[in-house]
N, C-alpha and C positions, 0 to 999 in steps of 0.2 A: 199513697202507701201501698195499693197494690201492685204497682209496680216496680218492686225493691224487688232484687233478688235475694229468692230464699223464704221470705214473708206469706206465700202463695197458702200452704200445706198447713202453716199455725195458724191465719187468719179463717181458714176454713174451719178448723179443728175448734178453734172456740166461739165460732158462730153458729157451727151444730152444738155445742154443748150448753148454748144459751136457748136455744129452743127447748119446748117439752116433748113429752114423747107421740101425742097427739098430733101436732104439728109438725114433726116429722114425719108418720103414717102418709097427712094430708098431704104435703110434699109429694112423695116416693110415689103414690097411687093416682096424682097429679099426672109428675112427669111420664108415668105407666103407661098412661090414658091418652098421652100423646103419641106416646110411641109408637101405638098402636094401631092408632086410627089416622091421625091426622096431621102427621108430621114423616114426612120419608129422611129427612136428616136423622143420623145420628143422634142420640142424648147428650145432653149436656153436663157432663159428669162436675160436682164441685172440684173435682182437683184440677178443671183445666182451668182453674185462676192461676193457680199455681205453674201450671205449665203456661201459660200468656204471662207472667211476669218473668220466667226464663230466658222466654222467645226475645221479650222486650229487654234483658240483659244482655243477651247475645248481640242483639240487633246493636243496642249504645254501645258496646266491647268492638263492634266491628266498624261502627261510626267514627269513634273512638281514634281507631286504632288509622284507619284511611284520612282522618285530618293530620294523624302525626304524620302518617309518610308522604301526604300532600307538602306540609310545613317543610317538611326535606328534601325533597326531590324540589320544593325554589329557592333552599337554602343551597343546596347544590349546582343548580342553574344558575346561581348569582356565580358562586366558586366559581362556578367555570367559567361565565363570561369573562371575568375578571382575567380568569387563567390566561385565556382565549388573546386578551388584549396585550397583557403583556408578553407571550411568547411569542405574539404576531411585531409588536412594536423591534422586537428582541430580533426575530429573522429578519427583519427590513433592513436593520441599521449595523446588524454586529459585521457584516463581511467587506464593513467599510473602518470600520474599528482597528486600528494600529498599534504596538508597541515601541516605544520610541527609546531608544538607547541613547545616550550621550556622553560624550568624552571632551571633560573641561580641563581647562590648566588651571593649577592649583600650588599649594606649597603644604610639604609637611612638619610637623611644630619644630622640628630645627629650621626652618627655613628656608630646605634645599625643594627647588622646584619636581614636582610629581604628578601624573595626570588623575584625575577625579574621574568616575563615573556617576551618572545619575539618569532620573530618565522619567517619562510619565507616559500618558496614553495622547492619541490625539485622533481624528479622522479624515478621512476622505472626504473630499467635496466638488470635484472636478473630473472626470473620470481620466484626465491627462497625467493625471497626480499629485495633482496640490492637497497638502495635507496643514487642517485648520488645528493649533494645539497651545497652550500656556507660554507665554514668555519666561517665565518662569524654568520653565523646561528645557527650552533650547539657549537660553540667553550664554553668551559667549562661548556658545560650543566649538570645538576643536573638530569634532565627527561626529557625525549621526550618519545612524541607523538605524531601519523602520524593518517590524516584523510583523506579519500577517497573524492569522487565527490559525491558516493551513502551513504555517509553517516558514514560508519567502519572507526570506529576509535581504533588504538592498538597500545600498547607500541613501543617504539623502542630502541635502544644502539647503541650506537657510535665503528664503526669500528676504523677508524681514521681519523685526520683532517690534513689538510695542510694551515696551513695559509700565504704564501709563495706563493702558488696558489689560493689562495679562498675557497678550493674545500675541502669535506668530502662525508665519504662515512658510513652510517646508516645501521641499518637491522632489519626490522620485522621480527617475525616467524610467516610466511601465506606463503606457497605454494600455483604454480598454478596462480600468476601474472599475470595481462598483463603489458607486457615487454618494455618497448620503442626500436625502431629500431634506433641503433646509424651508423651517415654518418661518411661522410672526410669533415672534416673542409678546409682542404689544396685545395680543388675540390670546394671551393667557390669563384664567382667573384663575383665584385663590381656590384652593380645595380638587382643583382640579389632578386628574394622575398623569404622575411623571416618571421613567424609567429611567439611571442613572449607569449607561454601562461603561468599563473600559477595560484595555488590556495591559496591564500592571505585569512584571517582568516576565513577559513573555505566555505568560496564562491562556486559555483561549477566554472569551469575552466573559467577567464578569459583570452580573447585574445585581441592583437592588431597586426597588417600587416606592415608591410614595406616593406624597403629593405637595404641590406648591403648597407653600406655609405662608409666605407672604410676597408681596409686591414691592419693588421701587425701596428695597434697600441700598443705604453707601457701603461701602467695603474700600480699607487701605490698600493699594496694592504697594510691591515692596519697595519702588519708582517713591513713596512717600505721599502720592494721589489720589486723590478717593476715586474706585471708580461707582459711577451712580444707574439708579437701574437696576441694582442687582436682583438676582431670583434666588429668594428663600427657600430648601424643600428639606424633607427630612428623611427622602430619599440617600441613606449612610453611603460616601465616600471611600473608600477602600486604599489605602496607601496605594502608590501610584495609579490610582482614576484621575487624576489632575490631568486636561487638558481632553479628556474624554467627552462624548456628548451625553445630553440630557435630550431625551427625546418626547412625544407624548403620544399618549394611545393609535395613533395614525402612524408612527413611526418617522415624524418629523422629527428634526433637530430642533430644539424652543432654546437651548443656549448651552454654552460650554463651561465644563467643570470644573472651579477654578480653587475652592480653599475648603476647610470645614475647621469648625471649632470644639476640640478635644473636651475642652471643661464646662460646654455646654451642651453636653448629651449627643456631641453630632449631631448640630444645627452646621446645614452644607448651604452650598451659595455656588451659583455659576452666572457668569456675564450673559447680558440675553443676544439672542443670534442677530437681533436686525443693527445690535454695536459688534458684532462679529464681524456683518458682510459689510461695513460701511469700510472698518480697518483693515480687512482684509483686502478690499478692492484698493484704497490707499498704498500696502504696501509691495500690494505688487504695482503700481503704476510710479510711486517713488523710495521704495523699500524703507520709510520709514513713517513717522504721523507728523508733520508740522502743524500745531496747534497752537492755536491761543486761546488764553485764558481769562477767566472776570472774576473769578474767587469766590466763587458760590457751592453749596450743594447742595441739590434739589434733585423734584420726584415729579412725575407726571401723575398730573389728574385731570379730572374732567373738571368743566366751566358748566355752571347754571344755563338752559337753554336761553332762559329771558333773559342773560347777560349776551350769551352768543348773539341772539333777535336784536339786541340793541343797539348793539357795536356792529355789529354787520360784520362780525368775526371770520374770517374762513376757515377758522376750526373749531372744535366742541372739546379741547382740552390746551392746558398749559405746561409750563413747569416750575410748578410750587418751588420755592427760595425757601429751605429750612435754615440754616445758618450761611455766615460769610465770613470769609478768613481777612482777619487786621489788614489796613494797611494794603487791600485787591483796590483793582478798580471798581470793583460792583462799592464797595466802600466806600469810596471818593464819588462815583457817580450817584448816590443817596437813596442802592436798594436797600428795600429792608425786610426779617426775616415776615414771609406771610405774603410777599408780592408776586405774584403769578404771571410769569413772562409769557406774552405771546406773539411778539413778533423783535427780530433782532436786525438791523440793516434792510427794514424795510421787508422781508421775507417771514411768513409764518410760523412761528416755534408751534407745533403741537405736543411736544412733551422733552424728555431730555439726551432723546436717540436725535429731534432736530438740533437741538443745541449745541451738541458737540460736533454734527456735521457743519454748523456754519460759521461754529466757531476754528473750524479748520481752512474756511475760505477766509475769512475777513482776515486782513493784515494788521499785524500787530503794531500798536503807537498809533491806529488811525483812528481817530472819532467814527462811533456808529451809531445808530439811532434804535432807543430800545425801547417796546412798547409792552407796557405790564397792568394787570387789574389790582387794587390796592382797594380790597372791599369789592364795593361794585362801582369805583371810579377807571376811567381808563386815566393813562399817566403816559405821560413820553418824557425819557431821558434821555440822554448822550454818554456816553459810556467809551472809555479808549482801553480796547483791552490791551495785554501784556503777552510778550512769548512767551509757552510755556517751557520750564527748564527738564 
């Protein structure tokens, strides 16, 4: 109690008042007799309680007062790092960042032919010019043209497009690019920060921050196809950011910005970049995808190590079968949903970035040999996939 402030001055006041006057005397004539003789300090006056519970007020007020602005000054060091990451992600990638214009043929509601405009964002990736963006966007364009941050604006042409994936791939002729730095999609977790920018009609680069929301979702593309793989973030999409990158704190590219859904709060979704560079290298070596298919939709996951040890697996993940479409081959060849493909033609699935690539070599109507985990049994089937249309 006597270190409350304020308490000092009445606990004294009625500790002298409970003494008598006797003891008092003997006090005062005490302390006298120190004074005097055998003490060279100063007296000790009763009101320094009062002043020692002051000191000890001041002291907690000042204590007090340097944990609050301790508490701040790492609340603010958080802010900033934060800041730090994202305006560093943001300078890395935006001056590869694009406005893409496009002029479609089209009809108006009397039915006389008219040309359409439309257009989304897309980037750089080559510094020759190849620019990565939505199918979506450029699909049966009549003209493009690509507009910078600083202002250059020039033609472009259609390498080719995949609508299947989302995904095309554009080309200026301007040497001496800056490039985007493309990551692994596959080396993304959940929770992790993603930066969502693009240049929507002609803007200089807008961004918005988040972070992945989820992994290995399906998403329809307009082709009628699921593409699979998708990345969840809640990083809000901006009318025209379609075909923009989604970057992460390093200022890599982790995948490209392809849809968002309105009635559900802007929940966004982009393809991930390692199904980017797989189509992308495709369409420029045959300006299109020839694919086959097995009617499945599935997600990559990881395998039990002591199934990996057992099987002598050469990889530590698969691609989980959540459903299968009537009447596929995977149908006829008697997958079922919950079987974990890991190997297709003899060749290793490790999740559903390999699947699609070997489902691009194997020829279609030819028997292949499919090796899957069903629990923790390994299984071999034969499987004849189908072109896809």
């Amino acid at each position: 109690m006597l270190g409350e402030c304020g308490s000092g001055s009445a606990l004294v006041a009625l500790q002298l008042h409970r003494l008598n006057p006797e003891q008092i005397d003997q006090h005062l004539s005490s302390m006298e007799g120190e004074e005097a003789g055998k003490f060279s300090t100063p007296p000790v006056r009763p009101l320094g309680i009062a002043q020692a519970g002051a000191a000890r007020c001041k002291e907690g007020v000042r204590l007090g007062s340097q944990a609050i602005e301790g508490s701040s000054s790492a609340d603010d060091a958080l802010l900033d790092a934060y800041s730090r990451a994202v305006t560093g992600a943001v300078g890395r990638v935006s001056p590869s960042v694009v406005n893409i214009e496009v002029h479609q043929a089209g009809r108006s509601h009397s039915g006389e032919p008219r040309e359409r405009r439309g257009g989304g964002s897309g980037f750089v990736f080559t510094p020759d010019g190849l620019i990565l963006t939505n199918s979506h966007v450029v699909h049966e364009a009549k003209r493009i043209h690509v507009s910078f941050s600083d202002g250059r604006r020039r033609p472009a042409s259609a390498i080719g497009d995949d609508p299947a994936s989302d995904l095309a791939v554009i080309r200026i002729d301007e040497p001496g690019l800056s490039a985007a730095a493309l990551g692994d999609s596959q080396q993304l977790r959940v929770g992790q920060l993603v930066v969502a920018i693009g240049n929507p009609y002609g803007f200089q680069s807008t961004v918005t921050a988040g972070v992945v929301s989820a992994l290995g979702r399906s998403l329809r593309s307009y082709s009628g196809r699921l593409i699979d793989d998708v990345i969840q973030t809640d990083a809000a999409l901006n009318p025209g950011n379609s075909g923009g990158p989604l970057v992460d704190s390093a200022g890599r590219v982790v995948g490209v910005n392809t849809a968002t859904i309105l009635p559900a709060q802007g929940i966004c979704f982009a393809i991930g970049i390692n199904t980017a560079k797989f189509v992308a290298s495709r369409l420029l070596r045959d300006g299109r995808i020839r694919r086959s298919y097995i009617g499945v939709s599935a997600q990559t996951v990881p395998i039990h190590r002591r199934v990996v040890r057992f099987y002598d697996l050469p990889k530590e993940s698969g691609a989980l079968v959540l459903s299968r479409e009537e009447n596929s081959p995977a149908m006829r060849a008697g997958l079922r949903d919950g079987d974990v493909i890991v190997a297709l033609g003899g060749k290793p699935v490790a999740g559903v970035d390999d699947l699609h690539r070997l489902l691009t070599d194997v020829h279609a109507g030819v028997g292949s040999g499919l090796t899957l985990l069903r629990h923790t049994e390994k299984v071999e089937l034969r499987i004849v996939p189908e072109e896809a249309k």
